[in-house]
MDAnalysis code that builds the backbone (N, CA, C; Angstrom):
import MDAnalysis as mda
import numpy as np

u = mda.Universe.empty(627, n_residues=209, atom_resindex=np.repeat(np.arange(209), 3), trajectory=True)
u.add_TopologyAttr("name", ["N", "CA", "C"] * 209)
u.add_TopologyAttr("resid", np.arange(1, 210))
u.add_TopologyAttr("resname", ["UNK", "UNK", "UNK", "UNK", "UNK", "UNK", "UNK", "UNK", "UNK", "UNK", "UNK", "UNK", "UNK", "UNK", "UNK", "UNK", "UNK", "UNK", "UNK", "UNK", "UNK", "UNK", "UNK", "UNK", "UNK", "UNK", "UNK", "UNK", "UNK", "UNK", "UNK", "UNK", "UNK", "UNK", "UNK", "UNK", "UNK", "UNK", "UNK", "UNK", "UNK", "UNK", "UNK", "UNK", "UNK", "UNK", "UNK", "UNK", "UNK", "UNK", "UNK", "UNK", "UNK", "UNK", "UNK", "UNK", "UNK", "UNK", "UNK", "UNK", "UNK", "UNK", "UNK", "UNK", "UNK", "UNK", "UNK", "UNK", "UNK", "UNK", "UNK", "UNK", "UNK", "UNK", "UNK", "UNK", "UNK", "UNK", "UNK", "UNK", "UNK", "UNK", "UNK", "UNK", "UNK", "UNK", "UNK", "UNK", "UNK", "UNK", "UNK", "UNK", "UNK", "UNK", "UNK", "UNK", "UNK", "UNK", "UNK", "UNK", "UNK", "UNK", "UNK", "UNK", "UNK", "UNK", "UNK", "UNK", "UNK", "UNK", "UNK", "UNK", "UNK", "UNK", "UNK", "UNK", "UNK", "UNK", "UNK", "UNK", "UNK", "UNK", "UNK", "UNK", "UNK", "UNK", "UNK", "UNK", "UNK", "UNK", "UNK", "UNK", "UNK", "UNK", "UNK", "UNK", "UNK", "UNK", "UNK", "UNK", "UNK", "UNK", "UNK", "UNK", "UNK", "UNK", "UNK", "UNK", "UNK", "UNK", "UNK", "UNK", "UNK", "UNK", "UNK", "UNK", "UNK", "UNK", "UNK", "UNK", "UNK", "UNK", "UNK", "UNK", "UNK", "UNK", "UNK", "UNK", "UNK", "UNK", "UNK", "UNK", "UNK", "UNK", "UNK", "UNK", "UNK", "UNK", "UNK", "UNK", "UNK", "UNK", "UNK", "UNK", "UNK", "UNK", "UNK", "UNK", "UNK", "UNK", "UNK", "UNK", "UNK", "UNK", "UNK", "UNK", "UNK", "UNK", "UNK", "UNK", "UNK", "UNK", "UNK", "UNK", "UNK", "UNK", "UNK", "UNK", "UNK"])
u.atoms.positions = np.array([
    [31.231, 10.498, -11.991],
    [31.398, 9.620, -13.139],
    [32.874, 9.481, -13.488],
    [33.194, 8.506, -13.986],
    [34.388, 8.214, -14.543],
    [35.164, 8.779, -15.720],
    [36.249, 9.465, -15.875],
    [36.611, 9.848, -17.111],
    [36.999, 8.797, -17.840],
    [36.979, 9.052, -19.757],
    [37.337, 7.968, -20.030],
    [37.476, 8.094, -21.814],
    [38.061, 7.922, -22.548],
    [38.614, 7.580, -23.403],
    [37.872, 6.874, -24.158],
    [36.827, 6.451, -25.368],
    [36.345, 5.021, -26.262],
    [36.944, 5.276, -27.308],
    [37.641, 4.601, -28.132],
    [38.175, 4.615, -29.399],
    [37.974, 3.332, -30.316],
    [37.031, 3.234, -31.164],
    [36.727, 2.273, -32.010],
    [37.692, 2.302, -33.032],
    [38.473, 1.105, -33.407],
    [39.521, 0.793, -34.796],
    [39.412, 0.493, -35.835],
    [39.190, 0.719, -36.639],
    [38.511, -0.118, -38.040],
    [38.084, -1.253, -37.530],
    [36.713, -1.396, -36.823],
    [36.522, -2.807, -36.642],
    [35.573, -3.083, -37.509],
    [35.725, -4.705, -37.479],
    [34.718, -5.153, -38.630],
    [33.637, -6.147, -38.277],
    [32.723, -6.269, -38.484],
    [31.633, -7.888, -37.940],
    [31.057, -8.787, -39.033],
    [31.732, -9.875, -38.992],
    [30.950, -11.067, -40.061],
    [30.564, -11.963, -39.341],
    [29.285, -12.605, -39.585],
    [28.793, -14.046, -38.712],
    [28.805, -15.031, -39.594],
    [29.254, -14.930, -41.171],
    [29.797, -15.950, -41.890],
    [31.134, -14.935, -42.604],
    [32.143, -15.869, -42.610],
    [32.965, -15.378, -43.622],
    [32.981, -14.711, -44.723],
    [33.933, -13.593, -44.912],
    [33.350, -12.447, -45.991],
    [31.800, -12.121, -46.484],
    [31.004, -12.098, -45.104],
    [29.739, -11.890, -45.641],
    [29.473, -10.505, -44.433],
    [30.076, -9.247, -44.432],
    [30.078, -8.153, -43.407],
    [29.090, -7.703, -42.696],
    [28.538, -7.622, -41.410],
    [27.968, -6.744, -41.522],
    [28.491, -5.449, -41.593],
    [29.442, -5.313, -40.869],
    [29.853, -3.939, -41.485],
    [31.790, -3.672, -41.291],
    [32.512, -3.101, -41.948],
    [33.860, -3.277, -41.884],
    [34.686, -2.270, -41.643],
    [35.666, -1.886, -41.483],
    [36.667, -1.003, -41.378],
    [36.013, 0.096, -40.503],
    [35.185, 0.218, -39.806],
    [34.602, 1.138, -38.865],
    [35.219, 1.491, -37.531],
    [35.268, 3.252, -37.472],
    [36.338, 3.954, -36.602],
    [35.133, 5.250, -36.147],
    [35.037, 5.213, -34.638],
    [34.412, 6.434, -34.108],
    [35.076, 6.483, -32.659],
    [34.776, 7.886, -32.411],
    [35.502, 8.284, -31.208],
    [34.829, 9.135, -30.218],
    [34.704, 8.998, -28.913],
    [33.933, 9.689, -27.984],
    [34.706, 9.450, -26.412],
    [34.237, 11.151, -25.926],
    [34.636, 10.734, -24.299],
    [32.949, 11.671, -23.052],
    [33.815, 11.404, -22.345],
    [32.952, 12.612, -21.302],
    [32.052, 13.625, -22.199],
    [30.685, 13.667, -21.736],
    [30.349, 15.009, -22.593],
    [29.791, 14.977, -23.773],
    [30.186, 13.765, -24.589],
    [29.262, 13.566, -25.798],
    [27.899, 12.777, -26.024],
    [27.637, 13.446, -27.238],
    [25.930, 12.497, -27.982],
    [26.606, 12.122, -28.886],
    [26.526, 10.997, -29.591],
    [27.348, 10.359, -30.452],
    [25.657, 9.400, -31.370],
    [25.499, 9.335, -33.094],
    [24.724, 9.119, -33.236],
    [24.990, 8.089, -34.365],
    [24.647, 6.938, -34.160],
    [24.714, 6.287, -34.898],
    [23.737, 5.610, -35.808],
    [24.188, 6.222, -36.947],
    [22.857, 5.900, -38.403],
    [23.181, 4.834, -38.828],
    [22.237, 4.616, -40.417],
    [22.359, 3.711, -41.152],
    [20.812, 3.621, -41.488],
    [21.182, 2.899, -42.763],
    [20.120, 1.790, -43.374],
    [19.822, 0.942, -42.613],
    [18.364, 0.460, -42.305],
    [17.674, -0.825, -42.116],
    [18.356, -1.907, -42.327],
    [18.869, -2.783, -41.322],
    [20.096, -4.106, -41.876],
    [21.461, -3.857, -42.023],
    [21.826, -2.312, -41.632],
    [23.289, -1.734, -41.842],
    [24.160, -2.542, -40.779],
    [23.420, -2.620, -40.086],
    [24.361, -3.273, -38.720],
    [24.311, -2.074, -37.196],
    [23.608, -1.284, -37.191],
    [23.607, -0.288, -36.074],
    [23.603, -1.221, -34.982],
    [22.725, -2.114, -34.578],
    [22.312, -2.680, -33.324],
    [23.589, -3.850, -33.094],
    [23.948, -4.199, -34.043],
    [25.098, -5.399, -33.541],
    [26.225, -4.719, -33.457],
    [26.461, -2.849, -33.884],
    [27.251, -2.501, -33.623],
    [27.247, -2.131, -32.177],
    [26.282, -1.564, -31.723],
    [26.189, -1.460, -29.982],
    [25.943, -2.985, -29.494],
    [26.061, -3.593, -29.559],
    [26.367, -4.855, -29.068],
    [28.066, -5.263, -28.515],
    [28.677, -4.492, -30.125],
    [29.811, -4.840, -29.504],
    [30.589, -3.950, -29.043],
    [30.304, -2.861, -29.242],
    [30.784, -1.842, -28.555],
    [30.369, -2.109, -26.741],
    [29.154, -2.799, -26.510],
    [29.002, -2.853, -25.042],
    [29.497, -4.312, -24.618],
    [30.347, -4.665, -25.146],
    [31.059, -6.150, -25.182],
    [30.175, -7.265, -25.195],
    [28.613, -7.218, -25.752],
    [27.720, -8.498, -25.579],
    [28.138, -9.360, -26.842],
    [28.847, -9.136, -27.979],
    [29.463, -9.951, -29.200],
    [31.306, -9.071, -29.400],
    [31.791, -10.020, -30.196],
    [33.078, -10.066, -30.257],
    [32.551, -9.333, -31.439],
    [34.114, -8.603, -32.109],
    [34.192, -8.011, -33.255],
    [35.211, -8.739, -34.139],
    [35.266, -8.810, -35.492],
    [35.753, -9.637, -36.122],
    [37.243, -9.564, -36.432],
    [37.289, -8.282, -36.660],
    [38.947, -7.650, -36.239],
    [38.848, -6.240, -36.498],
    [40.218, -5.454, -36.252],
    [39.832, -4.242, -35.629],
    [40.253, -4.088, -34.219],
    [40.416, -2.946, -33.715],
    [40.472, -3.099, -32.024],
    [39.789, -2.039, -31.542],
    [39.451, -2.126, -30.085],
    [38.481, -1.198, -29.285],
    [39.383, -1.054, -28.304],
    [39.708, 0.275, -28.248],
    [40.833, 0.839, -26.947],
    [40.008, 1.823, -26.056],
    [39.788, 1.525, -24.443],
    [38.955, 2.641, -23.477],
    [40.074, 2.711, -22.512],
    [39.771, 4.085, -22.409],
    [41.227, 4.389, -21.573],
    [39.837, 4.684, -20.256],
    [40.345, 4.178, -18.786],
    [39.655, 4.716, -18.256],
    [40.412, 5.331, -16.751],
    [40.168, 6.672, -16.415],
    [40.799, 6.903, -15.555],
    [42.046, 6.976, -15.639],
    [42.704, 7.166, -16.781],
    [44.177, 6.975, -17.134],
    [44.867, 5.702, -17.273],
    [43.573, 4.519, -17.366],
    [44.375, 3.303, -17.554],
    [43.401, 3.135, -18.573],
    [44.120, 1.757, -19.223],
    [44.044, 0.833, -20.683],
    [43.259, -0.068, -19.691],
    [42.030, 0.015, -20.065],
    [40.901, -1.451, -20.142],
    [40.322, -1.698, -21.438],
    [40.027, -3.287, -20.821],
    [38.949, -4.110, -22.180],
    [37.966, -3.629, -21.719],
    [36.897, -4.027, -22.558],
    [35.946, -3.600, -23.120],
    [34.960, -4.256, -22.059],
    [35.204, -5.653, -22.134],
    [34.672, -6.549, -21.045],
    [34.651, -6.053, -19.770],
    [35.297, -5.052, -18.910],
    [35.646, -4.600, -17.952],
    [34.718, -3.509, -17.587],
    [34.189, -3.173, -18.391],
    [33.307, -2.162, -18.877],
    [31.813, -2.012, -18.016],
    [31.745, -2.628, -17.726],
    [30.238, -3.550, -17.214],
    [29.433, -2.341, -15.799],
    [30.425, -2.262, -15.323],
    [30.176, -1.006, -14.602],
    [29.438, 0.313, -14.719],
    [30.629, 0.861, -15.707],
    [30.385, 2.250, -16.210],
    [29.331, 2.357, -17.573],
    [28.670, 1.127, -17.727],
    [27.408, 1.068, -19.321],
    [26.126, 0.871, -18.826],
    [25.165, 1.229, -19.509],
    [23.882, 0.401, -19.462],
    [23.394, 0.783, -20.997],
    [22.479, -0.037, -21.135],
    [21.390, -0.164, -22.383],
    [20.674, -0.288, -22.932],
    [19.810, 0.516, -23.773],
    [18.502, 0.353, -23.950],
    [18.072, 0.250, -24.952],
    [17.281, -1.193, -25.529],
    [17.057, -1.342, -26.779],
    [15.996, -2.315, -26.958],
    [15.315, -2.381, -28.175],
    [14.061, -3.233, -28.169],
    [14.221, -4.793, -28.361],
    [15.561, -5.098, -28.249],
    [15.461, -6.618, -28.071],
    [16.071, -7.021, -26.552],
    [16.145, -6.008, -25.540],
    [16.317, -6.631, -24.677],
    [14.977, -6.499, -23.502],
    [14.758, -8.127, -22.935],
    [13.608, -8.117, -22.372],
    [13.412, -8.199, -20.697],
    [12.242, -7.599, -20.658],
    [12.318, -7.772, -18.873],
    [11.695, -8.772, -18.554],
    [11.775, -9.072, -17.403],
    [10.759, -9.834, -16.570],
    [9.345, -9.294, -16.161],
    [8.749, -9.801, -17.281],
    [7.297, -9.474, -16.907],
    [5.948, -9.878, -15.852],
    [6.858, -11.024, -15.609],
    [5.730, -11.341, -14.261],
    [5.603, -10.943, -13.084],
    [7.117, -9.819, -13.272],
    [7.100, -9.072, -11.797],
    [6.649, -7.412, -11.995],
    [6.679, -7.004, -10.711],
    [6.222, -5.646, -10.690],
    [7.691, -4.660, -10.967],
    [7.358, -3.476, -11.286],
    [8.495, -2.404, -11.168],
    [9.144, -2.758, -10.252],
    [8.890, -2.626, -8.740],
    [9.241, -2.813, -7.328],
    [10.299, -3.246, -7.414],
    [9.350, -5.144, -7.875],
    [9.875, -6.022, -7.452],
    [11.687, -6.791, -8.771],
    [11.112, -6.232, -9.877],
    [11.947, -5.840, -10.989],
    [13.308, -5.049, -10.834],
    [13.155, -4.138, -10.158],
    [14.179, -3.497, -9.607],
    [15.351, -3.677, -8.509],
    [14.557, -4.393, -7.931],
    [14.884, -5.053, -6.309],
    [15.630, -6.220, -6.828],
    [15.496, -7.382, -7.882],
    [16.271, -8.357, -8.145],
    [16.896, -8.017, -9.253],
    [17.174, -6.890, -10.241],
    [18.560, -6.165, -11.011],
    [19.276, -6.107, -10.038],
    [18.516, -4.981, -8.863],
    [20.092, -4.867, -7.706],
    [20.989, -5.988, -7.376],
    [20.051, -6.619, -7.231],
    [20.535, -8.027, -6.484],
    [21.709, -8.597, -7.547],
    [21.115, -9.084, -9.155],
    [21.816, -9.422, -9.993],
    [22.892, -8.591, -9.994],
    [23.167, -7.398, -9.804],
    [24.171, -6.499, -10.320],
    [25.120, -6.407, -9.090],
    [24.744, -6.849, -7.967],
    [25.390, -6.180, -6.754],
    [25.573, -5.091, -6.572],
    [24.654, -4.306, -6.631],
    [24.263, -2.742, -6.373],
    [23.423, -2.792, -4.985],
    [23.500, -2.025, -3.853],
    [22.167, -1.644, -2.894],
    [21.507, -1.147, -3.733],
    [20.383, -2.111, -2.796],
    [18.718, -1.368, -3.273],
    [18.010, -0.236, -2.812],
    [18.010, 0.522, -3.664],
    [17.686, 2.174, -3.576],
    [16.262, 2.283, -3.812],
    [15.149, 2.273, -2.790],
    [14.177, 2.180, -2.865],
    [13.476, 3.631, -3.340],
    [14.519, 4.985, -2.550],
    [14.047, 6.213, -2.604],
    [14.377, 6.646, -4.453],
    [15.379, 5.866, -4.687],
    [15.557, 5.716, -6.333],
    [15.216, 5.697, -7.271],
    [14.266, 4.481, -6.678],
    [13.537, 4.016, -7.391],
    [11.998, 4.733, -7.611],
    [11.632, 5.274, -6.816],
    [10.470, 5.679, -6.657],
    [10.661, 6.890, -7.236],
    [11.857, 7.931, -7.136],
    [12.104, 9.282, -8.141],
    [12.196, 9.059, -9.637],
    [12.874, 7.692, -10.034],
    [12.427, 7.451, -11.131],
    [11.078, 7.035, -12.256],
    [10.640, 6.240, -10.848],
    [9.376, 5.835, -11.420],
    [7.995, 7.185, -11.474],
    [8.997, 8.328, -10.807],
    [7.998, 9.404, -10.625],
    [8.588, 10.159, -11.947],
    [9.759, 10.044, -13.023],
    [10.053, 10.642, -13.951],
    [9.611, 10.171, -15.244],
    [9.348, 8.962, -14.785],
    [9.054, 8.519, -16.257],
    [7.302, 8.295, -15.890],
    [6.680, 8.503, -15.153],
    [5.352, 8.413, -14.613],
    [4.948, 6.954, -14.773],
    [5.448, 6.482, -13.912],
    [5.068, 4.973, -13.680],
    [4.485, 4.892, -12.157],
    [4.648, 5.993, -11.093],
    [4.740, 5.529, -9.990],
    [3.313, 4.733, -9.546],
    [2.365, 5.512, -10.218],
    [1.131, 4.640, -9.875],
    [0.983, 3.127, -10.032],
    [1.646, 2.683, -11.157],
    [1.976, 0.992, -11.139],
    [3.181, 0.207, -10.669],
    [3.916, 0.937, -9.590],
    [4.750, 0.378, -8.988],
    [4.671, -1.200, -7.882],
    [3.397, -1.382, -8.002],
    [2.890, -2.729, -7.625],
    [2.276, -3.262, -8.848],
    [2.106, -3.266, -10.036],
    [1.014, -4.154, -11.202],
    [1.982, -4.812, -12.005],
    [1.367, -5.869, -12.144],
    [2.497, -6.438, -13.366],
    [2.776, -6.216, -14.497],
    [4.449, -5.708, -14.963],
    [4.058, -5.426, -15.926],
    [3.941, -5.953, -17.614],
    [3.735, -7.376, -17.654],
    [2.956, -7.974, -18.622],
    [1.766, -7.105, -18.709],
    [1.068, -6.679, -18.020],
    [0.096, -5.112, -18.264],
    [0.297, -4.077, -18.625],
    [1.472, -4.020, -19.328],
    [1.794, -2.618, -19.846],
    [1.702, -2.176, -20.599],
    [1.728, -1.078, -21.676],
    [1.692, -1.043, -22.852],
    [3.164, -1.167, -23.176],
    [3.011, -1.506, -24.396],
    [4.869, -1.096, -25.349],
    [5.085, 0.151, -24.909],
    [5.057, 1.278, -24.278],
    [5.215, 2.707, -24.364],
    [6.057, 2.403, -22.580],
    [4.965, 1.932, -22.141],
    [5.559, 1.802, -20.506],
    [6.550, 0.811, -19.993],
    [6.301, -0.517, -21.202],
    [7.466, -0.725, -20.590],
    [9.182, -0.494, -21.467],
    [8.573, 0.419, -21.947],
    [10.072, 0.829, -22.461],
    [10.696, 2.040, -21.681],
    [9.826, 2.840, -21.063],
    [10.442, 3.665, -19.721],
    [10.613, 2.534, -18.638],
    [10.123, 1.513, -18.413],
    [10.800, 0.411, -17.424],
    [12.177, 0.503, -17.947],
    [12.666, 0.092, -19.286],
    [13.892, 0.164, -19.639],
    [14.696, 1.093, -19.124],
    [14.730, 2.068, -19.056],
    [15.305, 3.587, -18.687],
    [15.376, 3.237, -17.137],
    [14.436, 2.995, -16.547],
    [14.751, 2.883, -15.405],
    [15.658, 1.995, -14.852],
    [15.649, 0.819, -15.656],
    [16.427, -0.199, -15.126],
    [17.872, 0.246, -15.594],
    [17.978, 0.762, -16.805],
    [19.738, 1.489, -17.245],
    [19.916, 2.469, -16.176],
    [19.207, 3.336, -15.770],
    [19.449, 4.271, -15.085],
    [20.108, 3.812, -13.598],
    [19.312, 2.805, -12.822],
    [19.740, 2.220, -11.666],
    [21.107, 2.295, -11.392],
    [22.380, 2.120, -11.964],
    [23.426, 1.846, -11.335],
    [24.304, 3.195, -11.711],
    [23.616, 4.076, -12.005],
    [24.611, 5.375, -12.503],
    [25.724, 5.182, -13.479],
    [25.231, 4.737, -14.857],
    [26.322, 4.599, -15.573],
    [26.993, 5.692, -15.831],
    [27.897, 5.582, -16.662],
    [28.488, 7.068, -17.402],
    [28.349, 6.855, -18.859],
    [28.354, 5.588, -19.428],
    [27.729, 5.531, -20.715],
    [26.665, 4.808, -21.188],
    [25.799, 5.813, -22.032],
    [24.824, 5.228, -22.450],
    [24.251, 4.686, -23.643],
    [24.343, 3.127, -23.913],
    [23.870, 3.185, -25.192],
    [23.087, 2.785, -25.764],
    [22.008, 3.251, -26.241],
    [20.419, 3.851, -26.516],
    [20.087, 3.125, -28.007],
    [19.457, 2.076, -28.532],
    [18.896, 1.771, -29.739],
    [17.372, 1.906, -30.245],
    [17.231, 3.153, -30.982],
    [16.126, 3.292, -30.744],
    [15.260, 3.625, -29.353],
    [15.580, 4.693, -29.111],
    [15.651, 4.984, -27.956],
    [13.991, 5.504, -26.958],
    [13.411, 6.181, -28.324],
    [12.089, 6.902, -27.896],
    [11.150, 5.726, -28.585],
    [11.340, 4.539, -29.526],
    [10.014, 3.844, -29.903],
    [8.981, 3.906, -28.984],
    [7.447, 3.787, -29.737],
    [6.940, 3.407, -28.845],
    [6.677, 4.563, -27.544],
    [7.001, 5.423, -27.689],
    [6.813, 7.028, -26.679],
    [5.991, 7.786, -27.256],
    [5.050, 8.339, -26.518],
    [4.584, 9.149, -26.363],
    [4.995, 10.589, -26.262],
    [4.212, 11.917, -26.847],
    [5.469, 12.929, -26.956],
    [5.631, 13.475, -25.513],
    [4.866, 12.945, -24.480],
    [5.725, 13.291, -22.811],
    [6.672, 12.055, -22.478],
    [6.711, 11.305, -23.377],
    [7.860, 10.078, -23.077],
    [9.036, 10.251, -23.769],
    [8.949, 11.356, -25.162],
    [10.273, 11.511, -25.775],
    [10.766, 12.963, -24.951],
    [9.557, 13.163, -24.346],
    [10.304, 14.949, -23.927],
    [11.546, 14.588, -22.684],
    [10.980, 13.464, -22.005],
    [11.340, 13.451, -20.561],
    [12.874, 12.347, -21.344],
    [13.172, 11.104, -22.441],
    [13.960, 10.763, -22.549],
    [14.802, 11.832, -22.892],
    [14.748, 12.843, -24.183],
    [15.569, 13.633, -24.498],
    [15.865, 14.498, -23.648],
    [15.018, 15.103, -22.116],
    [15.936, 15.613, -21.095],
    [16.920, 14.721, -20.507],
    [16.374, 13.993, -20.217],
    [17.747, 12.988, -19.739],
    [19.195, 12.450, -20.675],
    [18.731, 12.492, -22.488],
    [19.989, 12.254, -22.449],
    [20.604, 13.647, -22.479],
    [20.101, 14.426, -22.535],
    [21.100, 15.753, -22.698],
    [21.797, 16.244, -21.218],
    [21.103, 16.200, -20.095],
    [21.475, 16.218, -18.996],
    [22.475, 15.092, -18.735],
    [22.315, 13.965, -18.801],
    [23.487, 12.733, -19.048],
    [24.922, 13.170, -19.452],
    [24.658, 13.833, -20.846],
    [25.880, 14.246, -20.950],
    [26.332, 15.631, -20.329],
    [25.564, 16.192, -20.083],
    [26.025, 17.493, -19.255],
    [26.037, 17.312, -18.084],
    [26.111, 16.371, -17.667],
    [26.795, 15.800, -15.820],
    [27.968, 14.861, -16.239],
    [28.500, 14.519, -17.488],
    [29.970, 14.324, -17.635],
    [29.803, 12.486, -18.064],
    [28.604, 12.216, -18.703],
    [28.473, 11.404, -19.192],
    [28.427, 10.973, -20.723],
    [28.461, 10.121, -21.272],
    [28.434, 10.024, -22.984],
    [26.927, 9.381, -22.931],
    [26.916, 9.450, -24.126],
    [25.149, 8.840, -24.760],
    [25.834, 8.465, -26.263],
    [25.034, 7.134, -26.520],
    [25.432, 6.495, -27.808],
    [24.057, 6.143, -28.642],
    [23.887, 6.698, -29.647],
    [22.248, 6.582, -29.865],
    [22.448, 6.015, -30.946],
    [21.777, 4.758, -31.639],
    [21.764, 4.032, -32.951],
    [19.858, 4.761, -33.238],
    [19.996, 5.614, -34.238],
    [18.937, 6.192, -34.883],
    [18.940, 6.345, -36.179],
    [17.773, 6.266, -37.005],
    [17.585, 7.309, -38.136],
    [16.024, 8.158, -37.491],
    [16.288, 8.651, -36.775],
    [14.828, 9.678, -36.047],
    [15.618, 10.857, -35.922],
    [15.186, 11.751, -37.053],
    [15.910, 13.541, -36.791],
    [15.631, 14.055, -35.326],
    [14.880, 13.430, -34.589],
    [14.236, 14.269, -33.421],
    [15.455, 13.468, -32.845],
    [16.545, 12.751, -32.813],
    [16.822, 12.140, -32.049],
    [18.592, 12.468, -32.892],
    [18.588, 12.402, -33.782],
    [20.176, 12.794, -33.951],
    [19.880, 14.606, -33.863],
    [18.836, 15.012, -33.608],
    [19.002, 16.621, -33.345],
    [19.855, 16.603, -31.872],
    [19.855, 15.593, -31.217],
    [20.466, 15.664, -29.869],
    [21.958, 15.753, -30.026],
    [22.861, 15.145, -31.054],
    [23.464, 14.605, -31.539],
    [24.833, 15.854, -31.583],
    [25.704, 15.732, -31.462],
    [27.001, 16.634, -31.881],
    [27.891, 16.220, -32.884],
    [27.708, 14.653, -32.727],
    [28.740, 14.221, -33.871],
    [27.809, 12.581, -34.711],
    [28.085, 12.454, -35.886],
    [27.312, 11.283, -36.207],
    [27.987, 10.663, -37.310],
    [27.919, 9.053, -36.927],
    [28.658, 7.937, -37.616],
    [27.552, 7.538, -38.572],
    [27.619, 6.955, -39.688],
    [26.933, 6.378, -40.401],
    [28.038, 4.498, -40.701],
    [27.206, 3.723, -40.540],
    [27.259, 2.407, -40.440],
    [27.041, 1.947, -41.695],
    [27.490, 1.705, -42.928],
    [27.908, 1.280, -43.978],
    [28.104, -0.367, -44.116],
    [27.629, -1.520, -45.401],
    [28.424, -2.771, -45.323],
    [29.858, -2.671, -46.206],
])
């Protein structure tokens, strides 16, 4: 994994003028951390991992990642992230398999079939590795999620709401992984108010307007 530096600046996010979602906000993480990000319902947690994973601009403020001993944007980033959260959606008319097989493709990653199948044996999917999963429950295909972040070996992870929708062998097996994540020299970024889930936690931001 990559070493690396994130330093958030007082940044701020409005989608109308002086109307915040949230302002002057500063957190800091490298290699090695759980980092937990709270708040109130409507605080702004989720548009804050948005822009922290460069999918929205921030309003001002700056975001400095040192990586490897150099100064990158944020945008550059794309590599070393993945993410998991309940508004982002899969393709449901395909199978795990086949789901997996065209991320690679999208991402320009080889397709790791033996990969795929250790994963789908962690999160216990392997038996529907051919069914579609528009057949899934909410529970399964949110370990689809995991699997699909997991695919390219990020080094950071950032997690919204991370266990919804799990089962307690679906939160056991996420919370081994993020703790192992970071103890193989990776970060984890968790937007929660679930104690079972900032218990993972070493350091925690609260998201304020």
């Amino acid at each position: 994994m990559t070493n690396f530096k994130y330093d958030v600046l007082n940044i701020s996010k409005y989608f109308i003028r002086n109307h915040y979602i949230f302002r002057n906000l500063s957190l800091s993480f490298t290699n090695g951390n759980i980092i937990a990000i709270t708040g109130a319902n409507g605080s702004g947690k989720s548009t804050l991992l948005k822009v922290m994973t460069g999918v929205l601009s921030f309003s001002s403020g700056n975001i400095k990642v040192i990586k490897d001993g150099l100064d990158i944007h944020v945008s550059n980033l794309k590599e070393d992230i993945a993410m998991v959260s309940p508004y982002l959606n899969l393709y449901e008319e395909f199978t795990p398999y086949e789901h997996y097989k065209i991320s690679a493709d999208l991402r320009g990653i080889k397709f790791d079939e033996n990969k795929l199948d250790k994963l789908l044996q962690l999160f216990k999917l392997r038996p529907h590795k051919n069914s579609p999963i528009r057949n899934f429950s909410s529970g399964m295909k949110q370990r689809m999620k995991f699997i699909l972040a997991l695919q390219s070996n990020p080094t950071i992870l950032f997690l919204d709401e991370p266990t919804s929708n799990l089962d307690a062998d679906g939160i056991e097996s996420i919370n081994k992984i993020i703790i192992e994540h970071a103890a193989n020299g990776g970060a984890v970024i968790i937007a929660t108010n679930e104690e079972r889930e900032k218990s993972l936690c070493s350091i925690c931001y609260e998201v304020t307007s």
